[in-house]
C-alpha positions in Angstrom: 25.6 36.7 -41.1 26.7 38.7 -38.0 25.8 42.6 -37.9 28.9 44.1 -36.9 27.3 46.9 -35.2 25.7 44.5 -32.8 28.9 42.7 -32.6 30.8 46.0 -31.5 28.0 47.3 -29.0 28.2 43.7 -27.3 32.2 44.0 -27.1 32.1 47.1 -25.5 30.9 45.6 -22.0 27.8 43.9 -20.6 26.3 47.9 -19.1 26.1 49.5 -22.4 24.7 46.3 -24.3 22.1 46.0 -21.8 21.1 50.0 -22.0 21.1 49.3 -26.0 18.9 46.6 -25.6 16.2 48.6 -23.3 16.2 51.8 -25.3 15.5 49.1 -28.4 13.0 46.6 -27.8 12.1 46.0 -31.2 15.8 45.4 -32.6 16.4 41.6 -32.7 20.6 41.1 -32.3 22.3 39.6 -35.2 25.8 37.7 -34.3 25.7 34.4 -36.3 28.9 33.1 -37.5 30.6 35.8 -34.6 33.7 34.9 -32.5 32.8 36.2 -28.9 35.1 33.8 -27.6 36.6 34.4 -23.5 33.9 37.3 -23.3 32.2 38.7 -19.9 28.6 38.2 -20.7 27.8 38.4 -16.8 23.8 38.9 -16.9 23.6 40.3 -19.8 20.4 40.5 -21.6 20.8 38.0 -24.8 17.3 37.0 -25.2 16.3 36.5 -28.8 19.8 36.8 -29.7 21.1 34.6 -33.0 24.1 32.6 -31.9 23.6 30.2 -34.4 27.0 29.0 -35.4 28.9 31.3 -32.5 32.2 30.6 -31.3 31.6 31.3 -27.1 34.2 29.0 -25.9 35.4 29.7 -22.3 32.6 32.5 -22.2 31.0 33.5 -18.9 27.4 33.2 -19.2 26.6 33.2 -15.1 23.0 35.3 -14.9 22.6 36.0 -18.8 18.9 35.8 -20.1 19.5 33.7 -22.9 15.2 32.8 -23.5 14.5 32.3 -26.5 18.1 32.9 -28.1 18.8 30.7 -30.9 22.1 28.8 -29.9 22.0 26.1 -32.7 25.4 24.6 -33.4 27.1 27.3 -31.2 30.3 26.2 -29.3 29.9 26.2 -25.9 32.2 23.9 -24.4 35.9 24.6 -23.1 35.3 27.2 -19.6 36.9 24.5 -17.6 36.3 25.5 -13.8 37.6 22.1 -13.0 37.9 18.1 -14.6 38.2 15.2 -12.6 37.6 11.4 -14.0 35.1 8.5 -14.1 37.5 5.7 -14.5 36.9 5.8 -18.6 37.7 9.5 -19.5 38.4 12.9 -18.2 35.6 15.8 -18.8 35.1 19.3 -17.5 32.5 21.6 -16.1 31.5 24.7 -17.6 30.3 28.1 -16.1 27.1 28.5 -17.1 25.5 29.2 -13.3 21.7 31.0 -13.0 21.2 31.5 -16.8 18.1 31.7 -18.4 17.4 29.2 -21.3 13.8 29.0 -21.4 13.0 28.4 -25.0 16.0 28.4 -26.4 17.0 26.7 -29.8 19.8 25.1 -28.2 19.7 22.4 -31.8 23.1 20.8 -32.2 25.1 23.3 -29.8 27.6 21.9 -27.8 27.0 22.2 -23.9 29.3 19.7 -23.2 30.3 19.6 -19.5 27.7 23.0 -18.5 26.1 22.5 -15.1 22.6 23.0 -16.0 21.2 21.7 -12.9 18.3 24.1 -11.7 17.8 25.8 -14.8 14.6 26.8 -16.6 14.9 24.9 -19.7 11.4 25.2 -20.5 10.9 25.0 -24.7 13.8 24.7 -25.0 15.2 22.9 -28.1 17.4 20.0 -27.3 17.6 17.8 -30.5 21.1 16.7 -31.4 22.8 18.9 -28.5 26.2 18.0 -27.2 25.2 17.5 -23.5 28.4 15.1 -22.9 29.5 15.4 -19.2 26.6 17.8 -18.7 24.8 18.2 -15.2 21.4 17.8 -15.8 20.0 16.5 -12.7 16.7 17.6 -11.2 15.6 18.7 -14.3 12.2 18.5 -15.7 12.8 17.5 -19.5 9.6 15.9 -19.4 8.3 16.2 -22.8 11.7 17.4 -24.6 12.9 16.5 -27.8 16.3 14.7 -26.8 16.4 12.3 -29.8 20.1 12.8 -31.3 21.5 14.1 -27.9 24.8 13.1 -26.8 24.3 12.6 -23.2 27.5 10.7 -22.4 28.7 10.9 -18.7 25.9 12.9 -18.2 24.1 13.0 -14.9 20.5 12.7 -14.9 20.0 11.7 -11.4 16.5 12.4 -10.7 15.6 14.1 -14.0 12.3 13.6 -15.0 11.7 12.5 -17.8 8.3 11.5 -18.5 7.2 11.2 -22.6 10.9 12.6 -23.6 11.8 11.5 -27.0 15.6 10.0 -26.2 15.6 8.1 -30.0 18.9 7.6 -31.3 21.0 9.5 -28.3 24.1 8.9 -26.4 23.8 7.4 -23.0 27.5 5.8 -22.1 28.4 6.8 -18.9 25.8 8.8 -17.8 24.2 8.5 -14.4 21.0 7.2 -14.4 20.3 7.5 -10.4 16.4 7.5 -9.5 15.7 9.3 -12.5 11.9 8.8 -14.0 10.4 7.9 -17.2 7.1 6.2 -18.2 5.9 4.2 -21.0 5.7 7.0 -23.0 9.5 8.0 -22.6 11.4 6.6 -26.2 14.1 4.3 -25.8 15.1 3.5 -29.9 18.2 2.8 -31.1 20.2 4.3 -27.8 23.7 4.1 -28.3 25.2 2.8 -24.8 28.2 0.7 -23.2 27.5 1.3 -19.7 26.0 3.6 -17.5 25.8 4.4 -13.5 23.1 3.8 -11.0 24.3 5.6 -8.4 26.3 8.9 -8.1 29.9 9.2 -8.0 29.9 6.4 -10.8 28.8 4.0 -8.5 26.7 0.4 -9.4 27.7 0.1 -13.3 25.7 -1.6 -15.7 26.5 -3.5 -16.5 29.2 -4.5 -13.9 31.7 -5.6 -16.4 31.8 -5.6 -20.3 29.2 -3.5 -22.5 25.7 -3.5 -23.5 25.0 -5.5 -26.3 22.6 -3.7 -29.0 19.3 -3.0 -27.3 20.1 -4.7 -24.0 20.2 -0.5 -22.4 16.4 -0.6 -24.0 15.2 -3.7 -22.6 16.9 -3.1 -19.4 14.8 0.1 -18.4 11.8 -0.6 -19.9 11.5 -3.0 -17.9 12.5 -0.5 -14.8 9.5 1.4 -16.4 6.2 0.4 -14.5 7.5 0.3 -11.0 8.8 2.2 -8.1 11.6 1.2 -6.1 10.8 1.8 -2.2 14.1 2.4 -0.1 14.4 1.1 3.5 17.7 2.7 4.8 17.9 1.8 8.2 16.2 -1.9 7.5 12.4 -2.6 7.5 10.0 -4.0 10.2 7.8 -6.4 8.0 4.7 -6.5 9.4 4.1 -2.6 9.1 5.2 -3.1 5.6 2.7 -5.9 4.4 -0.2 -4.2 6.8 0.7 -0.7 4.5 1.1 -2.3 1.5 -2.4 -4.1 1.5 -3.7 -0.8 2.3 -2.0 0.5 -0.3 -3.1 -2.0 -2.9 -7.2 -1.5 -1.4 -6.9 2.3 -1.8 -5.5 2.6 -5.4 -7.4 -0.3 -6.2 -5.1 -1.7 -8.9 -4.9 -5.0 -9.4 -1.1 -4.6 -11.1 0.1 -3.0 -7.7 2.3 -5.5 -6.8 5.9 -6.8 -5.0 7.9 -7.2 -8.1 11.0 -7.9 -6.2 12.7 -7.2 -2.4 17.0 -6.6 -2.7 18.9 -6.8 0.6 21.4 -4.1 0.4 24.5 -3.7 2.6 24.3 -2.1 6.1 20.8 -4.2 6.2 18.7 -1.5 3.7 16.3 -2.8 1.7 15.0 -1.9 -1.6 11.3 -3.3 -2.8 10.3 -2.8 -6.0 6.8 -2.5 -7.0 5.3 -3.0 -10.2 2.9 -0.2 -11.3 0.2 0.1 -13.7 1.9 2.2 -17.1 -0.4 5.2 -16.3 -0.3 4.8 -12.3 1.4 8.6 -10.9 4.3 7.1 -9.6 5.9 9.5 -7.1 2.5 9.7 -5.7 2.8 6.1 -5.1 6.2 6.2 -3.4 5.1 9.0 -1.4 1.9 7.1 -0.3 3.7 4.2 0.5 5.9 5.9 2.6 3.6 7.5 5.2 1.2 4.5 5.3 4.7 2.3 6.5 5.4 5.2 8.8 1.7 5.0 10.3 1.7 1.2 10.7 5.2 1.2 11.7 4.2 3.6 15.3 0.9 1.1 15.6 3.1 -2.4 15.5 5.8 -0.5 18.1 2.8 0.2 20.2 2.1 -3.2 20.0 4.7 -4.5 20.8 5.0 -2.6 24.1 1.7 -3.7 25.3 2.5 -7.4 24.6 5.7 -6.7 26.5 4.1 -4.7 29.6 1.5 -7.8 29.3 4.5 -10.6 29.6 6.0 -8.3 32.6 2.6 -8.8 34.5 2.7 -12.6 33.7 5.8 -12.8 35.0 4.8 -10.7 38.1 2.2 -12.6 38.7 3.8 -15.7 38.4 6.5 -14.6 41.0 3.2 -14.3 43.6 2.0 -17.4 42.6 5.7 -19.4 43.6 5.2 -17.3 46.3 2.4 -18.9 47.8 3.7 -22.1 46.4 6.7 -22.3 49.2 3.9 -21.5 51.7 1.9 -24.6 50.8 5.3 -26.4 51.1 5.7 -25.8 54.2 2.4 -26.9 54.9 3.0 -30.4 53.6 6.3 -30.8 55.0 4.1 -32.7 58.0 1.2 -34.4 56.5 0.8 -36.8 53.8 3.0 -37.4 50.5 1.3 -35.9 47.6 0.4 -38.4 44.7 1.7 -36.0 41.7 4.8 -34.0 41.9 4.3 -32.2 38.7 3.3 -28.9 38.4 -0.4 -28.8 37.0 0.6 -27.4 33.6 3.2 -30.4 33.0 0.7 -32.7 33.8 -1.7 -30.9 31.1 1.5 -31.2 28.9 1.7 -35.0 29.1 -1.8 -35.5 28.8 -1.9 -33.3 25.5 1.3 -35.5 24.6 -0.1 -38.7 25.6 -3.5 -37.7 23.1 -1.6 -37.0 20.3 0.2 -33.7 20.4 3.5 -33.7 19.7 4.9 -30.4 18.6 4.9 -27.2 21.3 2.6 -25.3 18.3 0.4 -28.6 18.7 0.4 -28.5 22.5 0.0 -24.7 22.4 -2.9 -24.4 20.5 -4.4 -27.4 22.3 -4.3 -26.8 25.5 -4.7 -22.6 25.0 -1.4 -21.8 26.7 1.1 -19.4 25.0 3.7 -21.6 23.3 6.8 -19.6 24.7 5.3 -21.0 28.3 4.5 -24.8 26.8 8.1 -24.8 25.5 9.6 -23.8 29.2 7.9 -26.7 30.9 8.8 -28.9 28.3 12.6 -28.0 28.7 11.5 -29.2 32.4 9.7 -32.1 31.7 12.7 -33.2 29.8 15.6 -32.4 32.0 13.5 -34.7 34.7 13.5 -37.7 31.8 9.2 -37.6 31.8 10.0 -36.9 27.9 12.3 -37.6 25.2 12.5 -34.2 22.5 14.0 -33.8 19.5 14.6 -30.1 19.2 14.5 -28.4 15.5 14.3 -24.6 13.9 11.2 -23.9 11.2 13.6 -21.1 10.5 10.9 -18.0 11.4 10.9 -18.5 15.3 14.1 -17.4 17.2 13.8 -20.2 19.6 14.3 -24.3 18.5 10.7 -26.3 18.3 10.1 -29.6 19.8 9.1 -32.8 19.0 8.2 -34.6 22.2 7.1 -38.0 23.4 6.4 -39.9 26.6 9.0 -41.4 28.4 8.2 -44.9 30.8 8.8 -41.9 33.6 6.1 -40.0 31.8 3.6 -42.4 31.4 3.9 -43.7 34.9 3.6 -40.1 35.8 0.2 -40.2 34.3 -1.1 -43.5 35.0 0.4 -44.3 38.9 2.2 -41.3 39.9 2.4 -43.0 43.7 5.3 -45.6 41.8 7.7 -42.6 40.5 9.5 -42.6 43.7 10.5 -43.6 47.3 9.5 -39.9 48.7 6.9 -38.1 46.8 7.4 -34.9 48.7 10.9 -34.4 48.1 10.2 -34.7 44.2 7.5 -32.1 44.7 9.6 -30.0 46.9 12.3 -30.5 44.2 9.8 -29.3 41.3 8.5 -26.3 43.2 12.1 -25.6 44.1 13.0 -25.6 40.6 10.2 -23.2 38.9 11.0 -20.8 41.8 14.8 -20.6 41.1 15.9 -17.6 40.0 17.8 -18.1 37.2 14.4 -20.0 35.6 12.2 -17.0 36.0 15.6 -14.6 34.5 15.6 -16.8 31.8 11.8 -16.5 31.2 12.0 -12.8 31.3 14.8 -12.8 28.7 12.8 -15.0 26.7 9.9 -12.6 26.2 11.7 -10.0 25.4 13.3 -11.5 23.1 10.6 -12.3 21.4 9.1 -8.6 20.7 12.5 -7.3 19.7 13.3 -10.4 16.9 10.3 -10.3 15.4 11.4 -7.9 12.2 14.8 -9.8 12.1 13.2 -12.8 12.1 10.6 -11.8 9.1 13.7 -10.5 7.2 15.9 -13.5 7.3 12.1 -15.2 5.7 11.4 -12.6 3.0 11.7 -15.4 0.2 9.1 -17.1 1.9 5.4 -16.5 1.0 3.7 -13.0 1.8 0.9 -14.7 4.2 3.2 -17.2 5.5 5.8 -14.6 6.9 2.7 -11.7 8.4 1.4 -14.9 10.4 
């Protein structure tokens, strides 16, 4: 029952209840059953205080110490600072800003629509508590005794809540965004339609109808044992798989796997990875994260050096055609030369003629880089020495080739003196050709092309297998 001498100091004003409460320490305050309703209880001290069964509707707690006040079936709820709408119901805010709850028995009260975000809830008891519409994110309520709670509409974006006892509470509407639980958090007999994955009531589960009994359960236990990685600005693939191996080597956890990868809009990416039940799973994320960030610097350095490495080819290769014109010259006056091929076609036909078909064939046979063996067999084939049939494996950017000798071809090989009437002009022609300048622009494009396409490449491939697509 409420002590109406406590009552009466507490309605004279916040100064003279705190001054009553310093020059008595020992007196524990006595207002069960009271009506302080659309009071000013701006930082007052009301720790230890009995609320139990108060009416403080549209009260302003904003800086009270309320530690260890018993608040059990008090009415909080009405101090609307402002409502807006989910698309299901309206529901309000209350002021409740920089209070202190810390072990409070807040046991059936209603907090319905307090922002609680960034307070010290610590002990606190929460069973049964009207939290409906309540902002509870970035709490820790790891632990807490929830079971009972209504926590519709609620936001719990990134609570924790590791080993909290949820049994039997309210969850429709609330938003669920990268909050955390474990194997240990309990999931029986939640009452739920829907709820949000993102903020603003954004991704609904589910997307239409309602949960059918113990689908909410299922759902995020199985969300339990992993950690969802988020690629904003898309993902280079090579720095992922090189970080995630690490990864996998330096927790040494055998369950530490890719349990799914989600293209999001904009070209984000979200990869979830399973995680052993007891695995610390923000250390995880966090690990993962600066191990991408390391290997993502190494493959960009990588990449320019095989770049500044194709530039000097290419350099080189402009001395070379060079020297070639010189030699033209040269021959302009003697004798017709037997071959007007350039020596790497003729290695091209021979590697052809013995079996290899495919540029990766020719490539690997012959030891030239396959981005030159498919430039002199677009050559090759616009002077009829072969017959291709181009086709995409779907990882390169450019088209493959499937090449065979042509009569030209083979005469090329086996009597080159019967190709034509004047061998010089076809080897002036050739030489003419490579040196055009449009052919080497092209080249250039090509390999840089290549460093550039390499992550889009890998991510139009991630259904393809793990070793397949880090080739």
């Amino acid at each position: 029952m409420v002590n109406e001498e406590h009552s009466a100091r507490l309605k004279k004003g916040v100064q003279a209840w705190n001054e009553w409460r310093l020059n008595n320490p020992n007196i524990i305050p006595e207002l069960s059953g009271d009506d302080l309703s659309n009071i000013d209880l701006n930082g007052a001290n009301l720790s230890e205080v009995n609320f139990s069964g108060v009416n403080l509707s549209e009260t302003d707690f904003s800086m009270a110490n309320l530690s260890g006040a018993d608040l059990s079936k008090a009415k909080l709820s009405g101090f609307s600072l402002f409502s807006f709408n989910d698309g299901e119901e309206d529901f309000y805010e209350e002021n409740f800003s920089r209070a202190i709850l810390s072990k409070a028995n807040l046991s059936g009260a209603n907090l319905s629509g307090l922002d609680l975000s960034g307070f010290d809830l610590s002990e606190a008891n929460l069973r049964g508590t009207n939290l409906s519409g309540a902002n509870l994110s970035g709490l820790d309520l790891s632990g807490f005794d929830l079971s009972g709670a209504n926590l519709s509409r609620a936001n719990l974006s990134r609570t924790q809540a590791l080993g909290t006892d949820f049994t039997g509470a309210e969850f429709t509407g609330a938003c669920l965004e990268d909050w955390n639980i474990n194997s240990a958090t309990k999931l029986n007999d939640i009452n739920c339609q829907y709820v949000y994955l993102k903020s603003d009531f954004q991704e609904r589960r589910p997307s239409s109808g309602e949960f059918r009994s113990g689908e909410f359960t299922k759902l995020f236990q199985k969300v339990i044992e992993t950690v969802d990685l988020i690629f904003a600005d898309g993902i280079d693939w090579k720095a992922f798989f090189q970080s995630f191996q690490e990864l996998r080597r330096q927790y040494d956890d055998e369950n530490l796997s890719i349990q799914a990868i989600e293209k999001k809009s904009g070209g984000a990416f979200v990869i979830r990875l399973e995680v052993s039940a007891e695995a610390d799973k923000v250390a995880i994320e966090s690990h993962a994260k600066e191990l991408y960030k390391t290997n993502l610097l190494l493959v960009e350095e990588r990449y320019r050096v095989e770049l500044n490495a194709k530039e000097r080819e290419i350099e080189i290769y402009k001395q070379q055609s060079a020297k070639i014109e010189k030699i033209v010259e040269l021959l302009s006056s003697r004798e017709e030369p037997k071959v007007s091929l350039h020596p790497y076609q003729i290695k091209i036909l021979k590697a052809i003629n013995n079996g290899a078909d495919t540029c990766s064939n020719i490539s690997e046979v012959l030891n030239i880089q396959v981005h030159i063996v498919k430039y002199y067999i677009e050559t090759l084939e616009s002077e009829s020495y072969l017959q291709c049939t181009k086709w995409n494996d779907g990882i390169s950017p450019d088209n493959q080739y499937m090449c065979r000798l042509t009569n030209k071809g083979r005469v090329a090989l086996q009597n080159p003196d019967l190709l034509l009437p004047s061998a010089r002009d076809a080897f002036n022609q050739t030489i003419n050709n490579d040196l055009r300048g449009a052919n080497i622009s092209n080249f250039a494009n090509k390999i840089e092309d290549t460093a550039r396409q390499v992550a889009s490449d890998l991510s139009q491939n991630i259904d393809k297998n793990i070793n397949e697509i880090n080739t």
